[in-house]
LOVEXTOR-659994 format. One record per residue (C-alpha): x, y, z. Coordinates in steps of 0.05 Angstrom, whole numbers, plus 5000, padded with zeros to 4 digits. Layout:
% residues N
XYZ ...
***
This chain:
% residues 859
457359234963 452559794978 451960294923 450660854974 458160744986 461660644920 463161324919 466361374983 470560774955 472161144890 474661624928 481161344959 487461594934 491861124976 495760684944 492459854933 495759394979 493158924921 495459284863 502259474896 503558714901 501258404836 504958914801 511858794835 509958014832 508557994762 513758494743 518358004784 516757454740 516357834673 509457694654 506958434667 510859034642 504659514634 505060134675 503060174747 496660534737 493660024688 492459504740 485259434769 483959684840 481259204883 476559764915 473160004858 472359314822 469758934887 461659054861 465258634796 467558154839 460958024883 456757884823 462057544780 466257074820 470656834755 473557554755 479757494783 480956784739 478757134683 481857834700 480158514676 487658654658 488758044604 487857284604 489757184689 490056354658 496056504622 499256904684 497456374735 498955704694 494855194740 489055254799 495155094850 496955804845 490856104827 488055884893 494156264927 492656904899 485756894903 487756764989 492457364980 485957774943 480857524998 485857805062 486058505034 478658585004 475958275081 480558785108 477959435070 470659205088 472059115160 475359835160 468960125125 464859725176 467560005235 465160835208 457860505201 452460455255 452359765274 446259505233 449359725176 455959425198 453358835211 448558765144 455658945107 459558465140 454757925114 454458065053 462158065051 463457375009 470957295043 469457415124 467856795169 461156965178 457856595116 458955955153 452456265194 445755865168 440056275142 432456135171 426556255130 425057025151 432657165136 434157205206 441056955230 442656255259 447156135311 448755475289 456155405241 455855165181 460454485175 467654845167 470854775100 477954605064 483554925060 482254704985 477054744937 474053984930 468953704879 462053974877 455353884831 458554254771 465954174786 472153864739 476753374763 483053634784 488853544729 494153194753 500853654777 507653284745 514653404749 517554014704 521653514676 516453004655 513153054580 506652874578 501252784525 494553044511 492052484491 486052304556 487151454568 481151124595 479550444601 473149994609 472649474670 470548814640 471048144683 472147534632 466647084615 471246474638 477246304688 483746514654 488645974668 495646094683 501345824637 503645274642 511745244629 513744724571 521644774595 522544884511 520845644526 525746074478 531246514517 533047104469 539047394465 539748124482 541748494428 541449274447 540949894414 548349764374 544549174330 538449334332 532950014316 531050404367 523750664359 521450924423 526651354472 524951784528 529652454524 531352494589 530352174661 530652404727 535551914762 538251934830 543052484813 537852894802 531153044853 525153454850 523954254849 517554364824 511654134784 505854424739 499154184702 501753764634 508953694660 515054044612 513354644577 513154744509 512354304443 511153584450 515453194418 513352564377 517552084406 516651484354 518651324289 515651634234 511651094189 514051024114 507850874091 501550414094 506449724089 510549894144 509849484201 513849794256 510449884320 508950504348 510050624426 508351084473 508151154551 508151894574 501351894594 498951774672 501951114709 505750954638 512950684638 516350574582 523750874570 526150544508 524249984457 529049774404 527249364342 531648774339 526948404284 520948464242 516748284306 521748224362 523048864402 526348914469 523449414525 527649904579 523650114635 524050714666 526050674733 522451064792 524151814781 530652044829 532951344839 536450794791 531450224816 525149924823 522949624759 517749244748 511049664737 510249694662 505050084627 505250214547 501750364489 502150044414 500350204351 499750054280 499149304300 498448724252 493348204254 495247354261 502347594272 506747334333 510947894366 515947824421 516648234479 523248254519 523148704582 531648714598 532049144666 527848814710 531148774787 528248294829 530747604822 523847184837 516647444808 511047124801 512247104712 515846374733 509746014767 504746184707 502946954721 501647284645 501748014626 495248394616 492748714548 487949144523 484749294454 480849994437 476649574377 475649024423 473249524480 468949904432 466249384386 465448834439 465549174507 471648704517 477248984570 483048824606 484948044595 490447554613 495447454539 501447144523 505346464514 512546264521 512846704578 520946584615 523347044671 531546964669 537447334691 540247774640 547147514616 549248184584 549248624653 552849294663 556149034721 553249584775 547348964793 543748354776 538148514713 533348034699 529447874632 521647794624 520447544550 512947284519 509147304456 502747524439 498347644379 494448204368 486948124351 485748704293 489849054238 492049814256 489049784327 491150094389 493249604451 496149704512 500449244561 500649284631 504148924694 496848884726 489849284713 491050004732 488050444771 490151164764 488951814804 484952054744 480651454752 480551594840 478752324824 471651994773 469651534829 469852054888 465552614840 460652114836 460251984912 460852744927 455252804877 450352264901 445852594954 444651894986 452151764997 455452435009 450652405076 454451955107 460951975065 464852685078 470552805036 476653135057 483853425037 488653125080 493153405049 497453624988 503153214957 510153464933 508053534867 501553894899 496453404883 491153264926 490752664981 483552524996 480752325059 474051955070 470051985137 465151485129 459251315186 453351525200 450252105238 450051945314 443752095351 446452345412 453352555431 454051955470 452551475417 457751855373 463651745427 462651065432 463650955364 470750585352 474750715295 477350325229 484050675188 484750345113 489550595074 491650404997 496950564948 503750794978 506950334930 504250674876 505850004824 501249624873 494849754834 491749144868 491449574928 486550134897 481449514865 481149204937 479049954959 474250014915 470749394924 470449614995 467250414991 462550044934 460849634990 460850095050 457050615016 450950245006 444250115022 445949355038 443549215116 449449055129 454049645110 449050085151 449549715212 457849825199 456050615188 452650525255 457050235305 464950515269 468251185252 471450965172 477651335157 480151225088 485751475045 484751134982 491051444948 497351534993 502651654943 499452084889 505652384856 507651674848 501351384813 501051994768 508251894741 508151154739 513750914793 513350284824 514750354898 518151094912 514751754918 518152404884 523152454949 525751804907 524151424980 519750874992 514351175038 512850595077 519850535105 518551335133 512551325175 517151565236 519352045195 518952745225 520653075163 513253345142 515953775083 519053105050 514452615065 507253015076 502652445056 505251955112 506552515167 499652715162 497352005160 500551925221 498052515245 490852425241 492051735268 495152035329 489652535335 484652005326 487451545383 486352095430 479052135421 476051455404 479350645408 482650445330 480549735320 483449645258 488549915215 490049645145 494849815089 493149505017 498849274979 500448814927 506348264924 510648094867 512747414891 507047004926 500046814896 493346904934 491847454990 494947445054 496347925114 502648125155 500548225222 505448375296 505847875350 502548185404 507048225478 501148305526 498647625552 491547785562 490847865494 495047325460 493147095391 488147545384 492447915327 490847225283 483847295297 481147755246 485847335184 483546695206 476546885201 478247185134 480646665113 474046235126 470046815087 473846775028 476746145026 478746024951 482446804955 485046875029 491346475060 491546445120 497545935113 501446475082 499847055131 506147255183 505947645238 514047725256 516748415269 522748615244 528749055263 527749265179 520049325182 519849865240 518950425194 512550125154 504950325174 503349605208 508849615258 508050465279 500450375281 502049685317 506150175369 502150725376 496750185409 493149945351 492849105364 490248975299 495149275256 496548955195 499349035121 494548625064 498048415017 494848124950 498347694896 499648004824 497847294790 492246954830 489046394872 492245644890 486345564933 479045214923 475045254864 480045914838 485945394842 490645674778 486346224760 488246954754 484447444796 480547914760 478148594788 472448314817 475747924851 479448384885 473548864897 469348284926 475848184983 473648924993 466548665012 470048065052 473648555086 466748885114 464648195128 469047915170 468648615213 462148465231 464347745249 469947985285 465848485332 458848045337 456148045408 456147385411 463547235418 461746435394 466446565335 471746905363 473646415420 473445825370 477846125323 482346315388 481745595408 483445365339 489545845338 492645565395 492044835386 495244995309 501145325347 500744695396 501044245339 507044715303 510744615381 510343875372 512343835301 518744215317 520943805374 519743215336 525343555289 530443655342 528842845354 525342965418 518242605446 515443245488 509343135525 506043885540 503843785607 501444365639 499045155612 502745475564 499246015542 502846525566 508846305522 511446885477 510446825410 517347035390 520546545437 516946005396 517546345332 523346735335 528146605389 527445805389 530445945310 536346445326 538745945383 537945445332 542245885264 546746105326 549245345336 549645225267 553545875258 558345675319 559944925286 560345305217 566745735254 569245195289 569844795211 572045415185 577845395245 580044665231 580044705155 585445335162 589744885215 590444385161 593644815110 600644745101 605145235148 610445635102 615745685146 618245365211 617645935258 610345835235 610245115257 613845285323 608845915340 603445425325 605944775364 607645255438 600145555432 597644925426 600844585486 599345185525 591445095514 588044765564 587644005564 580444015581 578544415517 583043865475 579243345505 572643775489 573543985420 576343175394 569242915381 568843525330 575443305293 572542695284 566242925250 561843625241 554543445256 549743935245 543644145292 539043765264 542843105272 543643435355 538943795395 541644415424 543844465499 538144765530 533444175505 536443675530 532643255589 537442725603 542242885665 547342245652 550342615585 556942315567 560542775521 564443345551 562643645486 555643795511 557643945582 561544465554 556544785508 550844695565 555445155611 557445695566 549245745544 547645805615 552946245635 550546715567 542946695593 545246905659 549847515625 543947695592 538047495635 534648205645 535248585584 529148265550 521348165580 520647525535 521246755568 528646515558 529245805517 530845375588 524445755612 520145645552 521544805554 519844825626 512645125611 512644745548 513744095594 508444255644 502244285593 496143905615 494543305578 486843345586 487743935537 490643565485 485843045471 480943615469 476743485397 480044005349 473744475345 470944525265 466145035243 458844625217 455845265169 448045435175 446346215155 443546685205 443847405175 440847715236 447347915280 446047825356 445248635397 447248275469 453248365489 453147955555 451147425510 455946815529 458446205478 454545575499 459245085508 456044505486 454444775421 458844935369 457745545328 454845685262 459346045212 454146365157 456846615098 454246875025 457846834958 456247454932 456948204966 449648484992 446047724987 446947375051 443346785063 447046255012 449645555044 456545285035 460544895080 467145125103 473044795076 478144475132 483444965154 490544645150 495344695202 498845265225 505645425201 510145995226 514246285171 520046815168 521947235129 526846965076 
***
């Protein structure tokens, strides 16, 4: 402010808009009870303000950090203190000549006009600065955000952090004896409990409200207390960020058994477990029983071990996160509480030192504390926050932030800048999938550096990145829901913004970004519980022009990173129960290349990894494959692409054959068929085939109740006068199923049958009522019906299948070809150059052969 007019402002008598509502808001609340008087006046202490920005935190009536309790609410005052002080200097500006107006508005620190750039001579620029956040984001000398829990949630002071460390050598996974010990559950009656959470939100309960540190008041030390140096009882501990740990009870001197909690406002979805030991002893064996586990298959069965960490090993040795434990048995649990199936997870494990600290974990986490340390240093690296913006998309229930990264780099023109296309990656909505946030990493690592090729991606696509979708779920250490106690990727039709805000806006900005500029790619990390290597769940594409190329971009994956990627496991079936997830909304809202990456818990089956864990480099370096294969994927010279698309559909020819050869049927594929739906192959040729089975499995049914004895002979009568008055014809018809019950693969259904002298009535019968149902329903779907489908299959030209099967001879070219009307030669089959390691391009490998396509479903 001008000190010419300080006294004009110390002057007013009217009442403070300001002061007249902080003192009914904080009288409302009963932190203030002072008079009214003895509150500041925003007029008079605005020359405080200018030069001392932490004024209002710090407050000239008390400590403001004990009125406003976290920066959530600090940075809604400080929006209600900005509205009035802009107004009072735009009242004073308008009694000033206009120079002076203008020089005052300027100055003003809360008006729109410091977005305005500054030359040299101090004149004005008409140019904007880049418009900022609705919240306050990292800068040179800023803290990371604390994290915002539940009210209900205790939490520790105690900061966990954790060094990344990749193993020396391959860690193997176990190998089942069959002699593995199956312990029986014992409980809290017989046994000690020494570690129990107070209380838990369950699905009875849901969320109001949250705050920095979670409950208030005392912290309560949850474990037992030690009765001296000798005793050896463990000491746990999980309320700090993405722990999970509800109960542990001491059945013997080393033998506890573990409760997890499940996710907060639900009574499910365990099987992300995070906890902390103490007071360990050294060449001791201890045994771990986790008792509430839910789903009925994991990966614990095929070899997969629990992680551990030790603090002496990480500060002595620089050793981190490793693969422990033997006599590892995943079983149901026999003593259930009858509401659903529990399951058991037991192993051993010895601890390396005496007294130490360790930590066990379902895989190596990745928490929002850790997100928040990794985006500072990119919003603090002047090379990478040049081309890397970073955003609030928006805020979570709990109020915690969800980033956005814009990643490319600056266009020359405006031209250049619209034809950019656009890639959407998105990681963690199940916040137990961990896996997720490491294969994000290894991709921004990659993406924002100086390697050639991560420039020439800046160049030609618009990035959009949420690394963190589900926040509030990360933070409090659930497995799949957010705080709404919903799984988020079920929701992303939701309309409810208020419930779900991280997926609406998602959405949202997708939508808005569709408008402007073509998405190429969309792609959700996750991680699965039940399969090992890396895979991706793709949608069959409808539109004929474009068939197969939705298996383009995972095949070609799966040739960069062949010991990691299966492309054997990857499925691209929608269904009715998927609509709701990212793949299949994006997929609708006109994104072809839609899909949902999933990647294993345990590790790889494939190549030189065969029966390895991954480790997070491994994970990070499928980020850089994912860059990779991008660049493969859009290369001028469409060589690559059109083999792989050639290579697609003689796999699906080969998957045609191999299921006629089932039904007991020589097909010759005579003529095109590449305008064949995929689901007729892949979906519709198996529900004809489960809908004869089901129809025979009836008609057994049927028969096996007629041969029951009848009680009573009005029974017997009732029976014998419907059965005379049924048509002869359907007698006749149904005898050869008396006889016997033959399944469908002993017969080939109706519609594939080719001869026209069948015998049995049986089939005449079924071939009609088929026909007559296709007719019924011939119309209501755009996809081929089965009789059509065999009569394109039938007309397939022959010269096309003694083509060679194309194969992919490896020589390294890292320059990528810049013309785009440049055309595959046919007589020469293309090169498919590859490196080992991220940012070195130039090593030679040959490519391993691809086995055949197989179409799976979902179980």
């Amino acid at each position: 402010m001008f000190p010419a007019l300080e006294p004009e402002l110390k002057q007013e008598t009217l009442p403070d808009p300001y002061e007249d509502f902080m003192y009914h808001h904080l009288q409302y609340y009963g932190y203030y009870k002072a008079q009214r008087g003895t509150l500041p006046n925003s007029a008079t202490h605005q020359h405080i303000w200018k030069n001392n920005p932490r004024y209002l935190l710090n407050g000239s009536f008390g400590k403001r950090e004990d009125l406003i309790p976290d920066r959530l609410q600090k940075e809604k005052h400080l929006c209600e203190y900005s509205k009035v002080v802009a107004s009072k200097e735009k009242e004073t500006a308008h009694s000033l000549p206009f120079p002076l107006a203008d020089s005052l508005m300027l100055s003003s620190p809360f008006v729109k006009s410091r977005q305005l750039l500054y030359d040299d001579i101090g004149k004005v620029n008409p140019h904007l600065r880049e418009p900022r956040d609705l919240f306050a984001l990292f800068s040179g000398s800023a803290l990371l955000q604390a994290p915002r829990w539940p009210v209900e949630c205790e939490v520790i002071k105690e900061r966990i952090h954790h060094i990344e460390w990749v193993p020396p050598q391959p860690e193997y996974f176990y190998q089942p004896t069959g002699n593995e010990k199956i312990p029986e559950i014992v409980g809290e009656e017989k046994g000690t409990i020494v570690y129990q959470l107070d209380s838990v939100p369950t699905e009875d309960c849901y969320f109001t409200s949250s705050r920095v540190g979670g409950k208030r008041g005392i912290i309560k030390e949850l474990s037992v207390s030690l009765q001296g140096p000798e005793d050896n009882t463990l000491l746990f501990e999980s309320r700090f960020e993405s722990g999970n740990l509800q109960k542990a009870v001491r059945v013997n001197t080393f033998e506890y058994e573990l409760t997890l909690r499940t996710d907060l406002y639900t009574n499910k979805h365990t099987q992300w477990f995070y906890f902390r030991v103490q007071n360990t002893r050294k060449d001791v064996t201890y045994r771990f029983t986790i008792v509430n586990l839910l789903k009925p298959k994991s990966l614990y069965t095929v070899g997969m071990k629990p992680l551990m960490y030790s603090q002496l090993d990480a500060s002595t040795h620089s050793i981190g996160w490793r693969r422990e434990g033997n006599e590892i048995k995943y079983y149901r649990n026999t003593a259930e509480d009858g509401q659903q199936p529990l399951y058991c997870l037991t192993w051993t494990a010895r601890f390396p030192h005496d007294r130490d600290t360790c930590f066990f974990a379902h895989f190596y986490p990745y928490t929002y504390t850790d997100l928040q340390r990794f985006l500072l240093s990119v919003a603090n690296s002047p090379v990478k926050s040049q081309f890397c913006k970073l955003r609030t998309l928006c805020r979570s229930l709990a109020g915690n932030t969800v980033y956005l990264l814009t990643i490319t780099n600056p266009a020359r023109t405006p031209q250049e800048a619209a034809a950019k296309k656009a890639v959407v990656l998105t990681a963690r909505v199940h916040p137990g999938e961990s896996n997720g946030s490491w294969i994000m990493k290894g991709f921004l690592d990659f993406i924002l550096s100086n390697s050639p090729d991560a420039q020439l991606l800046r160049d030609i696509f618009i990035f959009k990145v949420v690394p963190m979708l589900n926040p509030d779920g990360v933070i409090v250490g659930n497995y799949r829901c957010s705080l709404a106690g919903r799984d988020l990727n079920r929701h992303y039709k939701t309309i409810l913004k208020e419930s779900f805000p991280c997926i609406w806006h998602t959405r949202n900005m997708i939508k808005r970004l569709l408008e402007e500029r073509e998405v190429l790619l969309y792609c959700d990390f996750h991680g699965h519980s039940r399969k090992n290597n890396i895979f991706l769940y793709g949608c069959n594409n409808t539109n004929r022009e474009f068939w197969l190329h939705e298996r383009v971009f995972p095949l070609m994956l799966s040739k960069n990173a062949p010991d990691k990627f299966s492309f054997h496991s990857c499925n691209f079936k929608v269904q009715k129960c998927k609509e709701g997830t990212g793949r299949v909304v994006m997929w609708r809202m006109g994104i072809l290349n839609s899909y949902t990456m999933e990647s294993t818990f345990g590790g790889s089956t494939l190549g030189n990894k065969r029966d390895t864990h991954f480790t997070t480099e491994d994970l990070k370096s499928l980020g850089y494959h994912v860059c990779d294969t991008l660049l493969d994927f859009c290369d001028p010279d469409r060589t690559k692409f059109m083999q792989c698309l050639a290579e697609l559909k003689e796999l699906l020819q080969q998957e045609i054959h191999k299921k006629f050869k089932e039904l007991g049927q020589d097909m010759d594929l005579e003529r095109s068929w590449s305008d064949i739906s995929l689901s007729d192959v892949e979906s519709r040729y198996q529900t004809s085939f489960q809908s004869k089975t089901r129809e025979l499995n009836q008609k057994k049914t049927m028969y096996k109740k007629k041969k029951k004895a009848l009680k009573s002979r009005k029974q017997r009568n009732k029976q014998y006068q419907r059965h005379t008055l049924m048509p002869e014809s359907k007698l006749t018809e149904d005898a050869p199923e008396r006889a016997g019950f033959p399944s469908t693969l002993q017969k080939p259904p109706a519609f594939f049958r080719t001869s026209e002298n069948a015998s049995s009535s049986m089939m005449k019968y079924e071939k009609s009522r088929l026909n007559k149902s296709q007719l019924n329903g011939r119309g209501k779907s755009t996809s081929l019906d089965p009789t059509d489908m065999t009569t394109l299959i039938l007309t397939k030209n022959k010269d096309r299948i003694q083509k060679e099967k194309p194969g992919f001879t490896v020589s390294c070219d890292p320059k990528r070809s810049t013309n785009p009307s440049q055309e595959p030669a046919p007589s020469v089959k293309p090169s498919w150059s590859r490196n080992r390691h991220p940012g070195t391009r130039g090593s030679h490998r040959t490519a391993v052969a691809y086995p055949s396509l197989h179409v799976y479903t979902y179980p």
